[in-house]
C-alpha positions in Angstrom: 37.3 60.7 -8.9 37.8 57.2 -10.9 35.7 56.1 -13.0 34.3 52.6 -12.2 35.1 51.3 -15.2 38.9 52.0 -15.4 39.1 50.7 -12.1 37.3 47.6 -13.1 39.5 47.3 -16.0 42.5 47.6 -14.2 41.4 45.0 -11.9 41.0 43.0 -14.6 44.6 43.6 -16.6 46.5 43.2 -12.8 45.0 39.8 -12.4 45.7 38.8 -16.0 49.4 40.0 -15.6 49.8 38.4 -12.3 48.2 34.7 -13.8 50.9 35.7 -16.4 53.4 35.6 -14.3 53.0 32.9 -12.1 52.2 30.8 -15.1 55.3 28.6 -15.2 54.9 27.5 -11.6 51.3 26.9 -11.9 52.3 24.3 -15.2 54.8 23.1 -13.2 53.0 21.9 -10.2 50.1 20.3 -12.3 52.2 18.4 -14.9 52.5 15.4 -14.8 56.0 14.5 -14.9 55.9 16.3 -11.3 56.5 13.6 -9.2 59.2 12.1 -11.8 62.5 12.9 -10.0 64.5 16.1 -10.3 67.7 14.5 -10.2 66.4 12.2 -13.0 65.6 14.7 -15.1 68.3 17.3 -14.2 70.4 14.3 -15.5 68.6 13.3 -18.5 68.1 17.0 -19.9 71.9 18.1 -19.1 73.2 14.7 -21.2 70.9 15.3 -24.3 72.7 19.0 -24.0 75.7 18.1 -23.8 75.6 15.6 -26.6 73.5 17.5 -28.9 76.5 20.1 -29.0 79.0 17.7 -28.9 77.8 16.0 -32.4 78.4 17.2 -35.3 75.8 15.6 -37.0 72.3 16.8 -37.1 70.9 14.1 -37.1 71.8 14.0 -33.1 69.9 17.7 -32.7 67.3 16.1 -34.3 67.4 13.1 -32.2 67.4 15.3 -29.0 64.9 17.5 -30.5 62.2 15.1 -30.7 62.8 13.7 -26.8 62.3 17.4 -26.0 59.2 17.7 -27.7 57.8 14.7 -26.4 58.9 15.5 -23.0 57.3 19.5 -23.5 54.0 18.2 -24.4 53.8 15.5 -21.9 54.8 17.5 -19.7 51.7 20.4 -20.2 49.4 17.6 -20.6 49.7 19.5 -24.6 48.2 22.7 -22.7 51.1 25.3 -23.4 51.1 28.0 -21.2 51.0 31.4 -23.5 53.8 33.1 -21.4 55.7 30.2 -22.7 54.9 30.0 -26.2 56.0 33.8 -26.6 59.2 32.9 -25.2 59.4 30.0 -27.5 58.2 32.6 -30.5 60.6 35.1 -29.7 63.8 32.3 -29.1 62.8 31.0 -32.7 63.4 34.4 -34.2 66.6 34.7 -32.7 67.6 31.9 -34.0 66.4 31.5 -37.3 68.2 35.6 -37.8 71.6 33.7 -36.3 71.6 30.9 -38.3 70.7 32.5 -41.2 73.5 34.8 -40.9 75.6 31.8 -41.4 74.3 30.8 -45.1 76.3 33.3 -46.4 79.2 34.3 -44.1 80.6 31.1 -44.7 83.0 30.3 -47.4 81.9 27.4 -50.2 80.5 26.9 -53.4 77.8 29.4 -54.1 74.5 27.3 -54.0 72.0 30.5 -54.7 72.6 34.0 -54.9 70.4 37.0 -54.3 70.1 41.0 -54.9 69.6 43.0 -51.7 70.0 47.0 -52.5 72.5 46.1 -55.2 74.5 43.7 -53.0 74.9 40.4 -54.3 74.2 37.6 -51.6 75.9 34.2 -52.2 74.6 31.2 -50.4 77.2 28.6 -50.0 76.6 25.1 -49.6 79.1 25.1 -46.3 77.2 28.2 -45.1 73.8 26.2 -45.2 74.6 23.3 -43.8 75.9 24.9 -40.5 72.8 26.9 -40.6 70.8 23.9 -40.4 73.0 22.3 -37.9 72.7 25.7 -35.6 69.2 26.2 -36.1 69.0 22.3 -34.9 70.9 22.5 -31.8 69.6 25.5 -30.8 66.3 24.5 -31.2 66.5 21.3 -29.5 68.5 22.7 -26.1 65.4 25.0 -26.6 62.8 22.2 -26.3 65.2 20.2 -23.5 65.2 23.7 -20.9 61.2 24.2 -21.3 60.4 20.8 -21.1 62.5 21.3 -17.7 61.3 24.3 -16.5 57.6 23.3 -17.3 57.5 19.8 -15.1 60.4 20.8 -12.3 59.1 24.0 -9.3 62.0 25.9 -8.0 61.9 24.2 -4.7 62.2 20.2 -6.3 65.5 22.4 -8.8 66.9 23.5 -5.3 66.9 20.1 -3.5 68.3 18.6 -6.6 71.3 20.5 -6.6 71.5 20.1 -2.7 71.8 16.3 -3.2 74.2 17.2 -5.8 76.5 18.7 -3.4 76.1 22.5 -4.7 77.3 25.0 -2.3 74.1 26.2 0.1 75.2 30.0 -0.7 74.3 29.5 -4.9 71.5 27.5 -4.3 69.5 30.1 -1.9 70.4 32.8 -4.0 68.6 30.7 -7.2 65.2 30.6 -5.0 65.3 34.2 -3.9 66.4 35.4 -7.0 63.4 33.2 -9.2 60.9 34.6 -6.5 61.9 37.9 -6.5 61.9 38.9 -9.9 58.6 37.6 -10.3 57.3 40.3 -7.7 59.3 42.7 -9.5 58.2 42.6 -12.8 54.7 42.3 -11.1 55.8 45.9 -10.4 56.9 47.1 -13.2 53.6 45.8 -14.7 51.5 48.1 -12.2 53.2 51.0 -12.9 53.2 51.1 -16.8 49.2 50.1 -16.6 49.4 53.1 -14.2 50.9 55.5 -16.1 48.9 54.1 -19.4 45.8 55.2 -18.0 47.3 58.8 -17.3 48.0 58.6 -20.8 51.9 58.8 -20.3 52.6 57.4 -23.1 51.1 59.8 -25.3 53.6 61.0 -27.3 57.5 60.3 -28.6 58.9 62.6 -25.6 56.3 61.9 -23.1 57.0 58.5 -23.8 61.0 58.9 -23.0 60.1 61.1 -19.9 57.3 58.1 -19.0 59.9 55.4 -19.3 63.1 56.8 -17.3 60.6 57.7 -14.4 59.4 53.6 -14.9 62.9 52.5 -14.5 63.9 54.9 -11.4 60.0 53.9 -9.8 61.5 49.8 -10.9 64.8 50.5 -8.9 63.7 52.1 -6.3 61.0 49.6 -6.0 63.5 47.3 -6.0 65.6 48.3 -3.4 62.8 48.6 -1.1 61.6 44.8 -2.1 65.1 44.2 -1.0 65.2 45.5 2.6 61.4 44.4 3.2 62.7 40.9 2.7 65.7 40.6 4.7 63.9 41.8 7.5 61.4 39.2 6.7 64.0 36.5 6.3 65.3 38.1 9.7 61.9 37.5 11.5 61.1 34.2 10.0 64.8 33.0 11.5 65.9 32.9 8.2 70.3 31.5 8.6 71.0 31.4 5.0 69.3 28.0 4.1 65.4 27.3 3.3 64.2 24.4 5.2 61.9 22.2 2.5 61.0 18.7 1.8 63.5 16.9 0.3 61.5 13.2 -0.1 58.8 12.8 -2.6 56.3 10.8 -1.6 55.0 10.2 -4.6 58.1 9.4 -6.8 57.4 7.8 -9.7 60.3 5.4 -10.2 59.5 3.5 -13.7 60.0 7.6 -14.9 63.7 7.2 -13.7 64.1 3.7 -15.2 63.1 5.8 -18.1 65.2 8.4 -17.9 68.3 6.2 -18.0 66.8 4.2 -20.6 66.8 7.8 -22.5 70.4 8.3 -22.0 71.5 5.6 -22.6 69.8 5.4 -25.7 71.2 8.8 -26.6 74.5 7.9 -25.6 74.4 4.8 -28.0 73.0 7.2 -30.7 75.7 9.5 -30.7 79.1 6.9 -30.4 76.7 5.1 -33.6 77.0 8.3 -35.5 80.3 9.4 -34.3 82.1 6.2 -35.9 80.3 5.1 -38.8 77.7 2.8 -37.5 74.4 3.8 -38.9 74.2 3.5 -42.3 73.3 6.7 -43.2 
């Protein structure tokens, strides 16, 4: 028999997991750029992108960066969601290793040097300044795609690239694909809680025997997601397009205006750096 407890506790941990999980929607329906149009900011976030990468000065990442950053924290009313700031954690770290890589790959004049395990480590002045200009872009596309994905649902994404002419076939599979993988990793979450409280993971081997048995129960799992949803689909008269609202009845339209201003601005930003015009 169960103890009361454990029971309660798991309660607890499945709800925390599934709040987890669902966090990203829930931001994205209560922020406030909600009812700013998709298309509008689809737009916006894919030009800062693009230029960002396209510059070569920093300057631009920088520049891109900061209308990210506003964006992100106007968008969660400056109430980040944890799930996201991991994600943001973990990109960081990924980045900073990358671009790091580059101080002293590249070739130069040796700006610092260092002793690692009787390797000497030259920092050149080329390798740095790439670095920076990595660890700038990446960083800003960074802020651009969560300030995105924190103000924009799945559904308002879909309808955006309905109206953009994308073909029906890539656009449903982007909605069932978001949804599902949710549900799955909802899964996966149940059965490791499970099998930590049957203390599976006690032990290097028990461990390894714990975690092939997870993946076969995730597949399985999977598969069985799969057909419970096409018969679903099937009985809902599901023929291969979701029928959603595509009007916004609440549209802000000064938030497009300033959209384009943003672009725009950008735009002029980057042909001022790319031929001289700043004085910098």
């Amino acid at each position: 028999m169960r103890s009361p407890c454990i029971c309660y506790i798991g309660k607890n941990m499945s709800a925390f997991h599934n709040n987890e999980f669902n966090t990203v929607d829930t931001a994205a329906y209560g922020s406030p750029m909600l009812h700013w149009s998709p298309l509008a900011k689809l737009f916006l976030i894919i030009s800062l992108l693009v230029l960002d990468i396209a510059s070569s000065s920093i300057l631009m990442s920088v520049f891109s960066g900061m209308i990210g950053l506003s964006l992100l924290l106007y968008g969660s009313s400056l109430k980040m969601p944890g799930m996201m700031v991991k994600l943001f954690l973990i990109a960081q770290t990924f980045i900073v290793i990358g671009a790091f890589i580059f101080t002293f790959v590249m070739p130069g004049e040796t700006v610092a040097s260092a002793s690692l395990l009787g390797i000497t480590i030259n920092f050149t002045d080329e390798g740095v300044s790439f670095a920076l200009l990595v660890y700038a872009r990446a960083t800003a596309a960074l802020l651009l795609m969560f300030a995105f994905a924190i103000s924009t649902p799945v559904p308002h994404l879909a309808n955006a690239l309905r109206r953009l002419r994308f073909p029906d076939v890539f656009v449903e599979m982007l909605v069932l694909i978001y949804r599902y993988t949710f549900l799955l990793m909802e899964s996966a979450e149940r059965m490791h809680l499970a099998a930590e409280c049957r203390f599976g993971y006690n032990g290097y081997k028990k461990s390894i025997k714990t975690t092939s048995k997870l993946a076969i129960g995730v597949f399985m799992r999977s598969l069985d997601t799969a057909e419970k949803g096409q018969a679903t689909l099937q009985c809902r008269n599901y023929r291969g397009e979701f029928k959603s609202l595509s009007e916004y009845e609440k549209q802000n339209r000064a938030a497009t205006v300033l959209c384009a201003l943003f672009v725009c601005a950008a735009v002029i930003f980057f042909f001022a750096l790319r031929y001289g015009v700043l004085p910098i």
